[in-house]
Each structure stands twice: as structure tokens, then as C-alpha cells.
N, C-alpha and C positions, 0 to 999 in steps of 0.2 A: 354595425348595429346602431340605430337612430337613438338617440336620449331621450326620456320621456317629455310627453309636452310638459310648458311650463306652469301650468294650470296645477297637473297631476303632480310635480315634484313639488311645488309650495307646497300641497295638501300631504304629499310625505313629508314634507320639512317639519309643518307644525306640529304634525302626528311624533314624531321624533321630542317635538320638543315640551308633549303636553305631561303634566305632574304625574309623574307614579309610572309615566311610558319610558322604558329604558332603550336610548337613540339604535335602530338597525340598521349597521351600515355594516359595508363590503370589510371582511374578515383583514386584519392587516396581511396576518402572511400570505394571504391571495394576493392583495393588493402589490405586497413587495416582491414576490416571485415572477406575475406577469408583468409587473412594468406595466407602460407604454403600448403594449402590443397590442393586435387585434382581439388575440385571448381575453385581456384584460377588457376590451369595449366590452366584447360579448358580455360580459359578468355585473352589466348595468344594473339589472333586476335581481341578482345574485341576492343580495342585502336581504329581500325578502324571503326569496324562496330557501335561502340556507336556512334559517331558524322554522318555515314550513315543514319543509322536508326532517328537521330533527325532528320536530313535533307526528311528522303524519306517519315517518318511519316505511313500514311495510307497506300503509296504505298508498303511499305514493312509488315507494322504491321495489317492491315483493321484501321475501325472505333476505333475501341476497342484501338488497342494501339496508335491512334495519341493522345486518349482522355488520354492517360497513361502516355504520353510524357509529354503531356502540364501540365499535373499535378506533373510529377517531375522536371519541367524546374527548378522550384525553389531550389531541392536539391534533395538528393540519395533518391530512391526506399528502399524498405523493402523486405528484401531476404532470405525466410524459408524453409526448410525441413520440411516435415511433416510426422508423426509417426504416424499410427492409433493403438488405444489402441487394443489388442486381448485377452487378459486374463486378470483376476481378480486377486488381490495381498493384499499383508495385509494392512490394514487401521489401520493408527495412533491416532484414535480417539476414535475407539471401540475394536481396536487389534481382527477383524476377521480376519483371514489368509486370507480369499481370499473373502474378502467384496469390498477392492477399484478398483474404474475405471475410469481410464483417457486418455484424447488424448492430444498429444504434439507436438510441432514445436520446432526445434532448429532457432531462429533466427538471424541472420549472420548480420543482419543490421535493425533496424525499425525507420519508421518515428515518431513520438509525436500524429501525429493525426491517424496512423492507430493501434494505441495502443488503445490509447483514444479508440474509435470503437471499438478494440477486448473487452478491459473489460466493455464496455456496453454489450455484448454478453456474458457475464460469462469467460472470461479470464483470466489468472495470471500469473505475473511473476515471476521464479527465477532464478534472475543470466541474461542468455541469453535463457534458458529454459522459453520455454510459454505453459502453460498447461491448462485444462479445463476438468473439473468431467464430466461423464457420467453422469447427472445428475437423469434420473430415471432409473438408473442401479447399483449405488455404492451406498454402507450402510448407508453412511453418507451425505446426499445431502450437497453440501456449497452454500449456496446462495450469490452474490455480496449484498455489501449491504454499503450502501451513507450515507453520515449525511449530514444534511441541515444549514451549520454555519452560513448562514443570518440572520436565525430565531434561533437558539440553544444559548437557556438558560445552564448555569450547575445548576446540579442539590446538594443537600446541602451536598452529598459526595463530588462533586468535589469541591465545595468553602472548604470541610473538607482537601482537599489534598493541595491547593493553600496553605490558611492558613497556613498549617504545613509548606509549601514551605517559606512561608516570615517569622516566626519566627524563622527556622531556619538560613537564610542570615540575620537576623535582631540581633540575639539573640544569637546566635550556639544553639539554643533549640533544644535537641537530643529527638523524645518524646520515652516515656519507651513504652520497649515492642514491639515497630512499628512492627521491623522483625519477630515477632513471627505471630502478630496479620496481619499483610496485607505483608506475601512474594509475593517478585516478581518473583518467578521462575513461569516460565511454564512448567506446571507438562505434557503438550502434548510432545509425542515422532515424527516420521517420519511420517506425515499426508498421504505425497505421497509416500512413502517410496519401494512401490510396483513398483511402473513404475520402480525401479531401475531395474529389470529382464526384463523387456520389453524394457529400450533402449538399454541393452547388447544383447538382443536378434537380433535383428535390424541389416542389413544389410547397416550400412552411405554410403548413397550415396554418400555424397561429402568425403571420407574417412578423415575425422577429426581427426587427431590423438590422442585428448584430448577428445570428445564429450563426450564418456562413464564418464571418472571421472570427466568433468565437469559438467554433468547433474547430477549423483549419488550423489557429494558433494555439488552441489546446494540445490538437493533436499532433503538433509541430513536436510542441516540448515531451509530451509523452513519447512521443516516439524516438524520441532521443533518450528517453527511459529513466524509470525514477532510480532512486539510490542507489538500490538495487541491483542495476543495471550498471556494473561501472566492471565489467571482467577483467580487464587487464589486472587491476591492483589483487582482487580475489585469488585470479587465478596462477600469478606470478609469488604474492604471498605463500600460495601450496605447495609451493616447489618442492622444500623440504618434506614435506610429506606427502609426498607421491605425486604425479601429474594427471593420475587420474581417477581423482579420487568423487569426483561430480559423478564420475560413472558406476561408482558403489562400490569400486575396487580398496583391499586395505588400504590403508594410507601410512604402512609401514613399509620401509624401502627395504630391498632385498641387497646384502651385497653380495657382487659376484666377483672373487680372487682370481687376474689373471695374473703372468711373469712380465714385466715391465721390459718392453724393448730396448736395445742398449740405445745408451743415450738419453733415456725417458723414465721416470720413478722416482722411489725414495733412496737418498744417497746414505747407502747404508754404514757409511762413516761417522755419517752424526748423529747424534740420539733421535730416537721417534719420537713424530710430533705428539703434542697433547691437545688432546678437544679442548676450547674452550670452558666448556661445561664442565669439565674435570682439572680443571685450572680456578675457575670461582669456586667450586666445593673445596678442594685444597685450600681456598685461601679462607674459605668462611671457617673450616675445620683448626687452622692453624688461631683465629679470633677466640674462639670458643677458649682452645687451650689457652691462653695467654688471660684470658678472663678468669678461670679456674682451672690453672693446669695441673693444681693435686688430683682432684677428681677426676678427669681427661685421662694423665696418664696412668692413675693407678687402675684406670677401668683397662685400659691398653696392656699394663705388665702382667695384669689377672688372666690374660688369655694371652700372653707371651706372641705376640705382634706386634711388630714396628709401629708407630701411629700414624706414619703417613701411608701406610697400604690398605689401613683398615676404617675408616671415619666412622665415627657413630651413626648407630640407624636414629631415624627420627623418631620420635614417640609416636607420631598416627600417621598412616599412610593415605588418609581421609584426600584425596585432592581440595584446593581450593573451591570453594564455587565463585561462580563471574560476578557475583556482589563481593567478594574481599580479592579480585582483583581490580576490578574498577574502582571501588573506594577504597584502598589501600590507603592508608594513613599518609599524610606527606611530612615533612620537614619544617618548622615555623618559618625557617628564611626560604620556603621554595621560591624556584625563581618565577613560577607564573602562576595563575589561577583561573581553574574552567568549571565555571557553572552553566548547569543546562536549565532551561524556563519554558515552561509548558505552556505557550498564550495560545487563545480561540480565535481560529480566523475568520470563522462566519457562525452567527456575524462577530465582527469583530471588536476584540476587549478595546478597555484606553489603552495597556499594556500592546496589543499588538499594533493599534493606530502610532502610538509614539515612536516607533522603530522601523516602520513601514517603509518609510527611504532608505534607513541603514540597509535593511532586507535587501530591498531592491538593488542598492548599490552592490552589493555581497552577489546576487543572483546576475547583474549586469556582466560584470567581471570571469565569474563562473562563463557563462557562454560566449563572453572575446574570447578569451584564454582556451577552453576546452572544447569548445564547440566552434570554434573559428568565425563566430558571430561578426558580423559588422558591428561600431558604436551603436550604430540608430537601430537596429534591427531588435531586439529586445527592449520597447518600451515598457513603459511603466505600468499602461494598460495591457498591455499582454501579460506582463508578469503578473496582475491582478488578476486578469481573465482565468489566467491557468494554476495558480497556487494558490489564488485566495477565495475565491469565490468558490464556492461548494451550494448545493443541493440538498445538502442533510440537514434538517432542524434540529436546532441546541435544544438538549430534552436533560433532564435534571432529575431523573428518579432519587426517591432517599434512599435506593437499596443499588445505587447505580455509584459509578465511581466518585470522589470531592470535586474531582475536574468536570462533572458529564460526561454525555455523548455529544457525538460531533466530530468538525475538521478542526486539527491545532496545526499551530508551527511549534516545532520544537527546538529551541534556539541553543546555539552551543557560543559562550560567549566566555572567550581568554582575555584575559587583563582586562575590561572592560567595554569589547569592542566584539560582535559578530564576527565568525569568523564561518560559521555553517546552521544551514537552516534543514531539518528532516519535515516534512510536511507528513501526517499521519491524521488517519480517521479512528476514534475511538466508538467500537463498535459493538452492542450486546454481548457478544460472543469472542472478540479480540482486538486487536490494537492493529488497526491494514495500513503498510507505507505507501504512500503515495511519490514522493520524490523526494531527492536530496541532490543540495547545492551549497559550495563549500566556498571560501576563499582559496585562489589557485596559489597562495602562498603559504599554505599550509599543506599541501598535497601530502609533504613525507612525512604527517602522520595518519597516513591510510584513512581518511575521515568516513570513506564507503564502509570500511567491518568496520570502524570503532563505535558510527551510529548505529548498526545492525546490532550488535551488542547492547549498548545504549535502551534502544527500545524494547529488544525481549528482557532485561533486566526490568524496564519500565512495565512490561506487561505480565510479568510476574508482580511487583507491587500492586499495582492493580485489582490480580488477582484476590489478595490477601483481604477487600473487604469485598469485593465484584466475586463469587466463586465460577461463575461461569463463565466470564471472562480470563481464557486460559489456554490464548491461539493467536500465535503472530504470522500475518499473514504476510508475505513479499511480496506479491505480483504474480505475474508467469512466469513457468519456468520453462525452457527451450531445450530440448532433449537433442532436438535437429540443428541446434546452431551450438557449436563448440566453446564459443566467449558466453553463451547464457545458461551452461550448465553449471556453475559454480554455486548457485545455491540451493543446490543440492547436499552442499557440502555443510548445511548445518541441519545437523542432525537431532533429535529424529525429526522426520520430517513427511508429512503426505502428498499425494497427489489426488487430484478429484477428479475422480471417472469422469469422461465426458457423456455420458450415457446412461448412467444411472445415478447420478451426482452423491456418490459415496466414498468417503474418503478413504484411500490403500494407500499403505507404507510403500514408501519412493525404492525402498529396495525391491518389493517385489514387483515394482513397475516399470526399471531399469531391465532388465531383460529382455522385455516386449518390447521397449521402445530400442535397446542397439537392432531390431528384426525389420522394425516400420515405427515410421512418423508417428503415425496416428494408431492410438490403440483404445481398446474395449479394458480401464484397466479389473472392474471387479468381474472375475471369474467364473460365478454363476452364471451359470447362459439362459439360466428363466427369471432373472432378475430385470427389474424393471424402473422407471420411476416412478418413486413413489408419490411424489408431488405433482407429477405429470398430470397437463390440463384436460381433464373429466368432463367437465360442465362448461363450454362456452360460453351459455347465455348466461352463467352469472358472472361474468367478466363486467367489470365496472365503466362505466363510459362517460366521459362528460362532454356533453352535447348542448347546445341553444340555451346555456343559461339554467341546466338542468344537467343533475346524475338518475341514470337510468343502467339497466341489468343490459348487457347485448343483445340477448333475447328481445327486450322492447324493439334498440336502437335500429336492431337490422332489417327489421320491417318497416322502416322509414326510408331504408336506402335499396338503391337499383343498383348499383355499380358492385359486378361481380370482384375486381380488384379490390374494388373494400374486404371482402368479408375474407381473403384470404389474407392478406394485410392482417388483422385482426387473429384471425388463428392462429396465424405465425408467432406474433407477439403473445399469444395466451400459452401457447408450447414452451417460447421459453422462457418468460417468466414465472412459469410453474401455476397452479392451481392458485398455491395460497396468495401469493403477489396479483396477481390478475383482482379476485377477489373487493381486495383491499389498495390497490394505485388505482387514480380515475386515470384511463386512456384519451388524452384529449382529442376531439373531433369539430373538424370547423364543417 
């Protein structure tokens, strides 16, 4: 697009600069989200026609877009490109060559709530990259999938991980073995790793001069998978309580009495062992007595029992909740101290600028160590490209959490130094993880469940002034790959139809899935969606320096792959999204 003569821009210059005229120029967050790009030339005349088009509403835009206005009077629009997927690529879950499929949007700008919305619809992001599986077309289905922290108990792995957590800050208790017995690496390689050939393929319409290697090294690290993604330590951690407990099975172990082979068993010469567990109650029971041992044992001779067969019951059999095991009181000399700090990565505070190397340094290390990285191979810009840069505008409601909306890092920092970073979007409706990256010298203490924990306790506080923020989202969950059923195992927990985008409890959705991959999980058979795209032509389009209804657009265009291209994206991004995100078109 040519810039106006220079005739015409003096005369907007001075107009800009005449008494009582208030200057109109190109909106900043347009200006920061296109860059450089051709998108951005196009938006030369932007300056004018944005405050026209507020002003003319319906007259320029129909119904559709006064209703579009008024809903970004409050702040910037959500501004996508979209890629429909067309080949199949290899999958990083089951490493079929050409098993995976997905469809993707580069997005230039997104609001908080029209995110919220996409990953109700099976969404995900990485980086600025927003993706979504073919869901009954790719090998691997990913299901969205919630946990419920109002109601979520941990279960007696996670108090096993907490604990570990406070004797070590209490203690430096290093426990033997940890790393061997529960790594944190995740053994998953490049999930989406395939679309990398499909967005090189791709003709960028807004000619991005970065897109290709920021979508390919987003989806590098995503596909190595965020926090969430680390099975081995999950699902070695369960062992005690059953090994298959992802699949909805109790998680109370059975035992089964056989007669010990001669040469093999308990040597029935020496006393029988004692549980651990029944070794610490003995010895807290015997504390107690030696504190007040009138009261102790005259409670014991009143019901004429030994006192070591019978220990007192406790006064409440309330279990703990996961806020008085995470903050559990510590000891004035403990031997370490771990505070977690919630900085805004985009954009970014001075808080997260200051530390941005340490970050990095911490994330570098992570992928030598875990991922087998080369030195050079995790720059500094990649590591920006894909944990720091986000798509979501910082929105500051007074009825919205103290931190915002938005992408944070949530920084986990012992004796004064980074030791793990959990990258999280806080969202209308819940707190979604995006990725976790730890020091690989701290691995034995399970940093994968301890930030899991970490955050849905965060997303309960949250809650307490946000009420409808009351849903922590993990990622996908993989029914068909055996290392990414594990979170499943925090409970309660949903899965989100891929068909009707309604959330059903993971237990009654474990059935259908041990039958087949891919399943219809809500049960009604005339059930429908309800979001599902109605009205094409009011799907939002921004075209030539101008927002126009579809309806306008497409009778400007001859090219039948457009308008299918366009349907696709109006289906899945649902009625309301379509609506309200401009679809960019060069």
C-alpha cells in the first residue's frame, strides 16, 4: 500500500495539530501487534477510518458490526490469520509420520475473553500461535480438559510431594533416590511438530517476516509440552496408589495373600515388620505422653488398654486442605526459603524485565539437561518468541482479579535465585498453564505436581474476589498415549466434548475412550452446538484498511477457496468469536 501524497499528509499533519482537534493516529495496540508487516502498511488510512467507522457504526458496518464496536469500545479487537490444516504430519505422541492434524491462526492481537471462548471450543496456545487437533481425524485425539479446585482434594501422592516439599525448606532433606524414582523430564518430543510443513507451506498474507520461525519454534517447545506434560514423575509418583488410576480405576491397592516359596518371604523368626506410618504415630503418640502423661494414661487405664496398642483418636477427622499443606508453618532456622511472584509477561512489568536473563538462564539449562538440547539451540529469542510473547491484552477490570487478565510467569524463587518458572494465562473464567521449566537441580522435588498444586491453590485465591473465576485448565489430555493420562488423576476433573463443546466428568468419559480414540463424550444424540456458526455474513473481516460483515466481503472476491477457508474458520470458532475477532484478509 503507497503512503499518502505528501501534499495530503501535511494537510493531515496540521489538521492533527489545529486547537481543540484532538491528534488521529493509528491505535497503538494495532500499531504494536502488526509490527513491521504488510498488515501494518495496509492500516496507513486506518487513523481516520477507525474513529469514522466508531462514529458511522451501523451505517458503515450493518447490525453486526455496531454490535462489534460496542463491544470493543472498552479496548482492542482480536486480529487473526487463519491456516486451514490440508495434510497430515507426524505426531509427537505416537511418532506416526503422518497421523497428526491441525488447524491454526496466527494471532496479532487477542482479547482475554475471546481466548477464554476459543479454549472452551478445544483451543490452544503457543506463543502467538493458536491451534486446534482435527479432532476425529488425527491419531491422537487431545481432549481440553478442567479440574475443579473448589472441590479438588489432593490425593495421598500429592500430600507425598508437598511433604517432600517442606522437609526439604524445613530440613534440606535431599530424599535418596528421588531423581531416579520420579524424573521430571518429559519423555514427549514435538506434539504438533507437523504443522511446521504446513505453515511454511502457507502463503502469509500479512507477509510476516518472522511467522514461519515463530510458529515452527513455538511449536518446537509446545510440543515438548508444557508443565503438565512431564508423565514419568506423575505417573511413577502413583505408584502407591495404584498404576492405573488415570484410567478412573480406585486408587486403593488390593492385597492378594499368597504362601511365600521356600527360600523367599518373611523370616518368620524375627518380629514382623512395621509400616513406617505406624512407626511415626508410635513415636508422635509416645511425645504426647511424655508432655502430659497423667492425662495420656489415665485416659488409657479408664478403658483398661495398653497404650501402645490403642493411640488417641484425633479430635477432627476434617482432612487437611492443600492450603495448610503448602503453607504449613515452618521453623525460624529452616534451612531454605521459597517464595513464588506472579510478574506479567506481556507486556512485560520492570519485575519481569529484571529477571528476564535469570529466566532464561533457568529455561536454557532445562532443555540441555531434559531435552537434550544443544548449547546454541534454545536462544534467547526463541525463548521469548515462545514463553514470553503472548496475544492476550492486559485488561484490568475493578471486578477482575488485583493481578489482571493476561499471560504471567509465575516464578518459584529458593534462597534467592530461580529455580522454576510455570508460565500461566489468567483468564475470565480460570487460570490455563501454559508451560513449566524448572532447574534440572532440583528435579527431586517433583517441581511438575508441586506447581500443579501451586496454581489450583492460586486459582482458588483467585476465586475469593473473581467468583467466576473457578477452573484450572491443564492442556490436553491423551486418553490414547499412556505417559499423558496422568491428569486425569486430579480430580474432579472434565473433559470437553469435542462436538458439542460441553463439559462431562472424565469419569463418565473413560469408558468410551478405553473403546475408541475418539468419542462423542455428551450423550444426548440431539444435542448440538450451541455456539455453532449460524450467520456467516456476520463474521467480522478486515480488509483494505477497512472492517466489514462477510456478507459485504465476499462479493468482492471470486476465488471459491476463499469462501471455504472462511466457513471453516467461522465453524470453529463458534458464532460468538467469529462475530467479535476481525479475520485478517490481504
Amino acid at each position: 500500500m503507497e503512503s499518502c501524497p505528501r501534499s495530503r499528509w501535511r494537510g493531515r499533519r496540521q489538521l492533527q495539530e489545529a486547537p481543540g482537534r484532538p491528534g488521529l493516529r493509528t491505535p497503538e495496540w494495532l500499531r504494536a501487534s502488526l509490527g513491521g508487516s504488510r498488515a501494518a502498511r495496509c492500516i496507513v488510512g486506518w487513523r481516520w477510518r477507525w474513529r469514522r467507522l466508531l462514529r458511522r457504526g451501523a451505517e458503515r458496518l450493518s447490525v453486526c458490526g455496531a454490535e462489534a464496536m460496542a463491544f470493543w469500545a472498552g479496548g482492542s479487537p482480536s486480529i487473526v490469520d487463519y491456516f486451514p490444516s490440508e495434510d497430515f504430519y507426524r505426531c509427537g505422541y505416537c511418532k506416526n509420520e503422518l497421523g497428526s492434524r491441525s488447524n491454526g491462526m496466527w494471532a496479532h492481537s487477542m482479547t482475554v475473553q475471546d481466548y477464554q471462548d476459543l479454549i472452551d471450543r478445544g483451543w490452544r496456545r503457543s506463543g502467538k500461535y493458536v491451534y486446534k487437533p482435527v479432532m476425529n481425524q488425527t491419531c491422537c485425539p487431545q481432549y481440553t480438559i478442567r479440574c475443579r479446585p473448589l472441590q479438588f482434594q489432593p490425593s495421598k501422592s500429592h500430600k507425598k510431594v508437598l511433604k517432600k516439599m517442606l522437609k526439604f525448606l524445613a530440613k534440606g532433606e535431599v530424599p535418596k533416590g528421588s531423581c531416579e524414582d520420579e524424573p521430571m523430564d518429559s519423555t514427549m518430543d514435538d506434539a504438533v511438530v507437523g504443522d511446521f510443513a504446513l505453515i511454511n507451506k502457507l502463503d502469509i498474507q500479512c507477509d510476516l517476516k518472522t511467522l514461519s520461525d515463530d510458529v515452527k519454534e513455538s511449536l518446537e517447545s509446545e510440543g515438548k509440552n508444557s508443565k503438565k506434560e512431564e508423565p514419568h514423575e506423575l505417573l511413577q509418583a502413583q505408584d502407591s496408589v495404584g498404576e492405573k488410576l488415570g484410567s478412573g480405576e480406585p486408587s486403593h491397592s488390593v492385597k492378594v495373600h499368597t504362601v511365600p516359596k521356600p527360600g523367599k518371604g518373611a523370616d518368620l523368626s524375627k518380629p514382623p515388620c512395621r509400616k513406617a506410618k505406624e512407626i511415626r504415630k508410635e513415636r508422635k503418640r509416645l511425645k504426647r505422653m511424655q508432655q502430659n502423661p497423667a492425662g495420656e494414661l489415665e485416659g488409657f487405664q479408664a478403658q483398661g488398654h495398653p497404650p501402645s496398642l490403642f493411640p488417641p483418636k484425633a479430635k477432627s477427622n476434617q482432612p487437611k486442605s492443600l492450603e495448610d499443606l503448602i503453607f504449613e508453618s515452618l521453623p525460624e532456622n529452616a534451612s531454605h526459603k521459597l517464595e513464588v511472584r506472579v510478574v506479567r509477561s506481556s507486556p512485560p512489568s520492570s519485575q519481569f524485565k529484571a529477571t528476564l536473563l535469570e529466566s532464561y538462564q533457568v529455561y536454557k539449562r532445562y532443555q540441555m539437561v531434559i531435552h537434550k538440547n544443544s548449547p546454541d539451540t534454545p536462544t534467547e529469542s526463541q525463548f521469548t518468541r515462545f514463553l514470553c510473547s503472548s496475544p492476550l491484552e492486559a485488561e484490568t477490570p475493578p471486578n477482575g482479579p488485583d493481578c489482571g487478565y493476561g499471560s504471567f510467569h509465575q516464578q518459584y524463587w529458593l534462597d534467592g535465585k530461580i529455580i522454576a518458572v510455570g508460565v500461566i494465562d489468567i483468564l475470565p473464567n480460570c487460570v490455563s498453564s501454559v508451560y513449566l521449566y524448572y532447574d534440572p537441580d532440583y528435579s527431586f522435588l517433583s517441581l511438575g505436581v508441586y506447581s500443579a498444586l501451586r496454581e489450583i491453590a492460586f486459582t482458588r485465591q483467585l476465586h475469593e474476589k473473581t467468583s467466576q473465576l473457578s477452573y484450572y485448565y491443564m492442556g490436553f489430555y491423551i486418553h490414547s498415549c499412556p505417559k499423558m493420562k496422568y491428569k486425569g488423576q486430579y480430580r474432579p476433573s472434565d473433559l470437553l466434548c469435542p462436538e458439542t463443546y460441553v463439559w462431562v466428568p472424565i469419569e463418565q468419559c473413560l469408558p468410551s475412550l478405553e473403546n475408541s480414540k475418539y468419542c462423542r463424550f455428551n450423550q444426548d444424540p440431539e444435542a448440538v452446538d450451541e455456539d455453532r456458526s449460524t450467520e456467516p455474513d456476520r463474521l467480522q473481516v478486515f480488509h483494505k484498511r477497512a472492517i466489514m460483515p462477510y456478507g459485504v466481503y465476499k462479493k468482492q472476491q471470486k476465488d471459491p477457496s476463499e469462501e471455504a477457508a472462511v466457513l471453516q474458520y467461522a465453524s470453529l470458532v463458534g458464532q460468538k468469536c467469529s462475530e467479535r475477532m476481525l479475520l485478517f484478509r490481504n
